[in-house]
C-alpha positions in Angstrom: -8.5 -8.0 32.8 -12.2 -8.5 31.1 -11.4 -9.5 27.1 -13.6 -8.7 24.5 -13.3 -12.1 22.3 -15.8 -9.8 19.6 -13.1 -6.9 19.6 -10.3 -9.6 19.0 -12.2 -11.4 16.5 -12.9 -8.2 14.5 -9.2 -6.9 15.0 -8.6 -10.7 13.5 -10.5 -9.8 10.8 -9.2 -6.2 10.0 -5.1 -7.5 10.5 -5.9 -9.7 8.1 -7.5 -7.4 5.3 -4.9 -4.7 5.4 -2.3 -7.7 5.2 -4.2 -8.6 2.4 -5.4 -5.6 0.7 -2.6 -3.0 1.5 0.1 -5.2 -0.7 -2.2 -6.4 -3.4 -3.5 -3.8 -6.1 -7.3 -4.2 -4.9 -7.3 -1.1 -2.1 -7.2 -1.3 1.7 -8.8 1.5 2.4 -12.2 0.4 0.2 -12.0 -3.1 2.1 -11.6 -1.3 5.6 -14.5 0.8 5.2 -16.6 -2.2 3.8 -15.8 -4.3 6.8 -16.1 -1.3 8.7 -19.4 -0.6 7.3 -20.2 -4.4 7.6 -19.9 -3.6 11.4 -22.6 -1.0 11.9 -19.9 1.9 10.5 -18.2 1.4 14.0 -15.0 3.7 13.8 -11.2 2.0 14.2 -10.3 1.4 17.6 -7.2 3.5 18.5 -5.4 0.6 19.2 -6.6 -1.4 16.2 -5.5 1.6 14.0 -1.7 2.1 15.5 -1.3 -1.7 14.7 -2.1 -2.3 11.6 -0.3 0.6 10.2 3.1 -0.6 12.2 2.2 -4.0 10.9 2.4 -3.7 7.6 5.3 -1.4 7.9 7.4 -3.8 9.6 5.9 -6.4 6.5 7.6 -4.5 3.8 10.4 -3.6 5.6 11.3 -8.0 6.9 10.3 -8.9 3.4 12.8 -6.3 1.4 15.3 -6.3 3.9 18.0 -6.8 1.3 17.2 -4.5 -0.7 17.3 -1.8 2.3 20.6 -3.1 3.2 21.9 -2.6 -0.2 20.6 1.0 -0.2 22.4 1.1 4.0 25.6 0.1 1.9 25.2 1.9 -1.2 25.0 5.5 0.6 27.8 4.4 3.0 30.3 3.7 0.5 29.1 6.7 -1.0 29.2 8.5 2.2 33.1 7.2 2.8 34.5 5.8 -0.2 33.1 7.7 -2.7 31.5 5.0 -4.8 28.3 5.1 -6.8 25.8 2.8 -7.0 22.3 2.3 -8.4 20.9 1.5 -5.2 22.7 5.2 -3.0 22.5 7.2 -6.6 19.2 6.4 -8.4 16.8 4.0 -6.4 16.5 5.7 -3.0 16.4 9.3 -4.3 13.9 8.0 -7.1 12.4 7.1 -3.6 12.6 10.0 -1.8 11.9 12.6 -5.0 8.6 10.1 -5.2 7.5 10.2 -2.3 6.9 13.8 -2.0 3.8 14.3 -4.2 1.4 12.4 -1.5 3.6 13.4 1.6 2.2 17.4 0.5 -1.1 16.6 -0.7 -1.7 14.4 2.2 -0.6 17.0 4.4 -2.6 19.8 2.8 -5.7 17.8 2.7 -5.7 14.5 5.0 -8.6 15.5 6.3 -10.6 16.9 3.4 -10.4 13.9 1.9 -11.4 11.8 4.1 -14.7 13.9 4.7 -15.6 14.2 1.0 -14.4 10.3 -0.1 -14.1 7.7 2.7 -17.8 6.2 2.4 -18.9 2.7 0.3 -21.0 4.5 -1.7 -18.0 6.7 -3.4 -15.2 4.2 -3.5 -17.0 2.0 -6.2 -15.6 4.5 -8.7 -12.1 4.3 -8.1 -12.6 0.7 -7.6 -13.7 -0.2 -11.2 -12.2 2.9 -13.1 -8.4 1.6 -12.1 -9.4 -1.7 -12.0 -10.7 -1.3 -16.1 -7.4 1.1 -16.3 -5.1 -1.9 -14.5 -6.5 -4.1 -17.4 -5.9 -2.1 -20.3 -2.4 -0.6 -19.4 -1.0 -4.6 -18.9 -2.7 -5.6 -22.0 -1.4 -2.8 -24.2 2.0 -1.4 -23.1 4.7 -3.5 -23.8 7.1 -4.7 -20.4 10.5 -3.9 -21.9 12.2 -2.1 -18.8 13.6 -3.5 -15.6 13.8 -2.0 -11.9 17.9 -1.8 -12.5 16.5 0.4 -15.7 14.6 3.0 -13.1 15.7 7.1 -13.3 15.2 9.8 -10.4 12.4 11.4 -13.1 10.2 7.4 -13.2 10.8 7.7 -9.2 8.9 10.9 -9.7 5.9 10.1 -12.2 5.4 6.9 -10.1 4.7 9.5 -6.6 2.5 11.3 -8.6 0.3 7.8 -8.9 0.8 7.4 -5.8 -0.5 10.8 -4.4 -3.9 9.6 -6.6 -4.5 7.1 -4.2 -4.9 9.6 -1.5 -8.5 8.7 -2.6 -10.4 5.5 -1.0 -10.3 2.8 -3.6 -7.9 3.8 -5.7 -5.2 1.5 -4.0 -1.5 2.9 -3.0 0.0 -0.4 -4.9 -2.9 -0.4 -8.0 -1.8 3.5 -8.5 2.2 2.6 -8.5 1.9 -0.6 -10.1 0.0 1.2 -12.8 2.1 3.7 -13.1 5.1 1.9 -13.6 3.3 -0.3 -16.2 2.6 2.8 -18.1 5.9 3.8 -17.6 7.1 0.3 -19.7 8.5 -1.7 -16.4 8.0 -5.2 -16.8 5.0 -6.7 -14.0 7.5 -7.6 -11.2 9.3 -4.4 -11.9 6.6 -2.6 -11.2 5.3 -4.3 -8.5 8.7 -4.1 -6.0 9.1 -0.4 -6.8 5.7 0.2 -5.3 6.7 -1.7 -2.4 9.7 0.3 -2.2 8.0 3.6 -2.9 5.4 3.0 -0.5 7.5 2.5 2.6 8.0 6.1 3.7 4.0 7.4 3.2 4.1 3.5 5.7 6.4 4.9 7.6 5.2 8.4 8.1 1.2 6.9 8.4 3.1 4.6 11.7 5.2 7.6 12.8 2.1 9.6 13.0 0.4 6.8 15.1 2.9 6.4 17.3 2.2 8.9 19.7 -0.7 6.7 20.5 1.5 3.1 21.2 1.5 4.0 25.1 -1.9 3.9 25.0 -2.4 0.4 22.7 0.0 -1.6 24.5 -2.1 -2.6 26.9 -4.7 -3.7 24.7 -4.7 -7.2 23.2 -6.1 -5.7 20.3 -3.0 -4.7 19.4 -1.3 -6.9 19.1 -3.4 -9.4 17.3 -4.1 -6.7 14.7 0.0 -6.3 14.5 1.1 -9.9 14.5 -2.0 -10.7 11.9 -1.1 -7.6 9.5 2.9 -8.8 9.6 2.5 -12.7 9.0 -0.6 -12.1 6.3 1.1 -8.9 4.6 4.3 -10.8 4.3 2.4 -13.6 2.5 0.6 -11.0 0.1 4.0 -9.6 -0.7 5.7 -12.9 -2.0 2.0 -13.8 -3.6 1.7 -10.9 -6.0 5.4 -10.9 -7.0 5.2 -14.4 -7.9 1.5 -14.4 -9.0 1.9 -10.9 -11.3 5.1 -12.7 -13.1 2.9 -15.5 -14.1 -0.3 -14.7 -14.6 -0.2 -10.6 -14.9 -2.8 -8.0 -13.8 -6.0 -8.8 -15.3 -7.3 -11.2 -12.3 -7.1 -8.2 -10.1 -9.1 -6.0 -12.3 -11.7 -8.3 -12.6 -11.6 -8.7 -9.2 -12.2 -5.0 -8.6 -15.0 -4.2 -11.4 -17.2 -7.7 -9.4 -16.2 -5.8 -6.3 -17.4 -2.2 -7.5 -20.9 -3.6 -9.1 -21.4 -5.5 -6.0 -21.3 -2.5 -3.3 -22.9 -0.6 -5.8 -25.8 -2.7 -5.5 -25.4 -3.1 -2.0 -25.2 0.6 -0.7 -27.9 1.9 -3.0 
C-alpha cells in the first residue's frame, strides 16, 4: 500500500488542532478552516473527518470517566433503589434538557450554516466579539457558585450558548464557559460543565460519522488523526482546568482578539 507521508503529516497537523482547539475556549472550527485554508482550501478527507470527531469524543469521555460513572450509578440507584442524587436528578438532565437547543438548530440548519459562515473571512467576528465578551464577563461577574450548585434551568441557559456556537468561531467551550460565567459559576465550574454538556452534540457529530468508519479504517489517516486528537485533547482538558483556576480567562481573549486582527489582515 502507497502512503502519502503529506496526507499523514497534514492529518498530524489537524489531530492536533482539534485536540487543541476543540477543549480550549479559542474555536476549532476557526482553526480548522485556517489550516484548511492554509492548504489551498483542500476539503477534510473523509477519513480525516470521522477521526477527529471520535477522537475527541473518546478524550472527554477517558478524561471524565468518573464523573460518567457517578451519573451510571446515580440513575441505577435511582432506577432500583429509589435514591436521588445530584449526579441521576440534576446534572445529567441539566445535560440532556441542554443539549437540545443546538441538537434542533443544528438539525434545522447544519447546512445553512455552514454555506453562509464557514469561511476565514467571517469567523474573525465571532472570534474577537466572544473573545472581548470572554474578558469582560470574568472580569466583572463575581464566581460565587459551584458545579454541585448547578439546576435543570442553568443546564438549559448554558444549551442555549451552546447552540450560538453553531457559528464558526464562536467556540462550543468559549460559548458554555461564558455562559456559565454569566451565570455566576466559579472558572473551573464552568469549564467541566462545558465538557460535560458538550459530550452528546460529540457524540451525535461521531454517531453521524460513523456510517463512514468502514470506509476510514483502511486509511492510516485515520488513525493518526484519532490517536493525535485523544492524547492532545486529553492534555488540553487537564491544561485549561488547571490553567483557568489560576490564571482565569483573559489569556484566551487576548489570544482570540491577536487571532481575529491577524486573519483579518490576512484574508483581505
Amino acid at each position: 500500500m502507497n502512503v502519502d507521508i503529506s496526507a499523514l503529516i497534514y492529518a498530524l497537523i489537524l489531530g492536533v488542532v482539534q485536540g487543541i482547539t476543540e477543549f480550549l475556549p479559542v474555536s476549532s472550527s476557526a482553526h480548522l478552516i485556517i489550516v484548511s485554508w492554509f492548504f489551498q482550501g483542500d476539503t477534510l478527507p473523509l477519513s480525516l473527518n470521522v477521526a477527529l470527531h471520535i477522537g475527541t469524543l473518546v478524550a472527554v469521555l477517558i478524561y471524565f470517566k468518573k464523573d460518567w460513572w457517578a451519573i451510571a450509578d446515580g440513575v441505577l440507584k435511582a432506577a432500583t433503589k429509589k435514591e436521588k442524587s445530584f449526579s441521576s436528578h440534576v446534572l445529567l438532565p441539566g445535560m440532556i434538557i441542554g443539549s437540545i437547543p443546538a441538537g434542533v438548530i443544528g438539525l434545522l440548519w447544519k447546512d445553512e450554516i455552514e454555506r453562509f459562515f464557514h469561511n476565514p473571512g467571517f469567523v474573525v467576528y465571532p472570534l474577537a466579539i466572544v473573545g472581548v465578551a470572554l474578558w469582560l464577563v470574568d472580569l466583572k461577574v463575581p464566581a460565587k457558585r459551584s458545579l454541585q450548585d448547578l439546576s435543570i434551568r442553568d443546564g438549559f441557559l448554558v444549551g442555549l450558548a451552546q447552540a450560538c456556537a453553531l457559528i464558526p468561531g464562536t467556540s462550543r467551550s468559549g460559548a458554555t464557559i461564558l455562559g456559565g460565567r454569566l451565570l455566576g459559576f466559579d472558572r473551573e465550574s464552568a469549564a467541566r460543565f462545558s465538557f460535560l454538556l458538550g459530550t452528546p452534540a460529540m457524540l451525535g457529530a461521531a454517531l453521524l460519522e460513523a456510517k463512514n468508519i468502514s470506509q476510514s479504517l483502511s486509511d492510516p489517516v485515520f488513525y493518526i488523526g484519532f490517536v493525535t486528537s485523544i492524547i492532545v485533547g486529553i492534555l488540553s482538558i487537564h491544561f485549561l482546568l488547571e490553567f483557568v483556576k489560576r490564571f482565569g480567562l483573559a489569556a484566551f481573549a487576548i489570544y482570540r482578539v491577536i487571532l481575529a486582527i491577524s486573519l483579518f489582515f490576512l484574508v483581505n
